[in-house]
C-alpha positions as a printed Julia matrix, in Angstrom:
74×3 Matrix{Float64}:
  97.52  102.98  109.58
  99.51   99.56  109.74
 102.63   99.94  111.03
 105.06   98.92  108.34
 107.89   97.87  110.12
 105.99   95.46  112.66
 103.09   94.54  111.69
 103.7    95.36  108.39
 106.96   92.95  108.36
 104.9    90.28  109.25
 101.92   90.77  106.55
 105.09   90.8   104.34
 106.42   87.44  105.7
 103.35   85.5   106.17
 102.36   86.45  102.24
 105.63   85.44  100.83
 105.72   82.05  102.67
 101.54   81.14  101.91
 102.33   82.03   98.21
 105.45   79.23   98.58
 102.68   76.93   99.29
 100.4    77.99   97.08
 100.86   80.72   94.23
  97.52   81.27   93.58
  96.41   82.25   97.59
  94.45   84.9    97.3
  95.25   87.61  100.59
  93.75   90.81  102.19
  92.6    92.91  104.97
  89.71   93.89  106.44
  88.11   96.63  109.04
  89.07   99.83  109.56
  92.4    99.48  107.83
  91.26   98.46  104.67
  89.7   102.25  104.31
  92.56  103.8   105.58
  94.84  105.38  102.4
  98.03  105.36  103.91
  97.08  100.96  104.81
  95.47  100.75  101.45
  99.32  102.08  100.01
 100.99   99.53  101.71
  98.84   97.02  101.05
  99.71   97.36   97.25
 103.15   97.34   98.42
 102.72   94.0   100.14
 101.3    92.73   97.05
  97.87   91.82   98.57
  94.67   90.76   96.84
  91.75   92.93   98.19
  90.95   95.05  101.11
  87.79   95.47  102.64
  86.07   97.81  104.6
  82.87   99.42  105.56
  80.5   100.79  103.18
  80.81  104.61  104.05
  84.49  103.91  103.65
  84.15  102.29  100.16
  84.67  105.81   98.28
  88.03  106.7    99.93
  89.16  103.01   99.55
  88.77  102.99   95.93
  90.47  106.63   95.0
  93.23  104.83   97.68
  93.32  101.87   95.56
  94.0   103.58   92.87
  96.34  106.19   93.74
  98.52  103.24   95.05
  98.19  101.82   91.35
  99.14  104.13   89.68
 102.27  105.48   92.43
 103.85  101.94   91.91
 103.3   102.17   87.73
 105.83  105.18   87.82
């Protein structure tokens, strides 16, 4: 999982200021962390585009996607 308050901080940074420059960037993560849950949560947190990952990983990713969705709708 990405740790939130390093890494994480500077995912958080590093969107804010490329969407300064340019609202419409378009940002995400790949590899192993974009078919971990707990990275795919943050990630909505963060506000970022996509994630990818492996194929075998694609199932867990989506249900992660989701959940996240629907967490931050409540």
């Amino acid at each position: 999982s990405i740790d939130e308050r390093g890494v994480g901080e500077l995912i958080k940074i590093a969107t804010e200021r490329g969407r300064m420059q340019k609202k419409s960037l378009k940002l995400g993560i790949c590899g192993e962390h974009g078919g971990d849950p707990a990275s795919i949560e943050f990630c909505e947190k963060a506000k970022l585009n996509y994630v990818s990952c492996s194929p075998y990983r694609v199932p867990i990713a989506r249900l992660a996607a989701a959940q996240a969705y629907l967490k931050k709708k409540k």
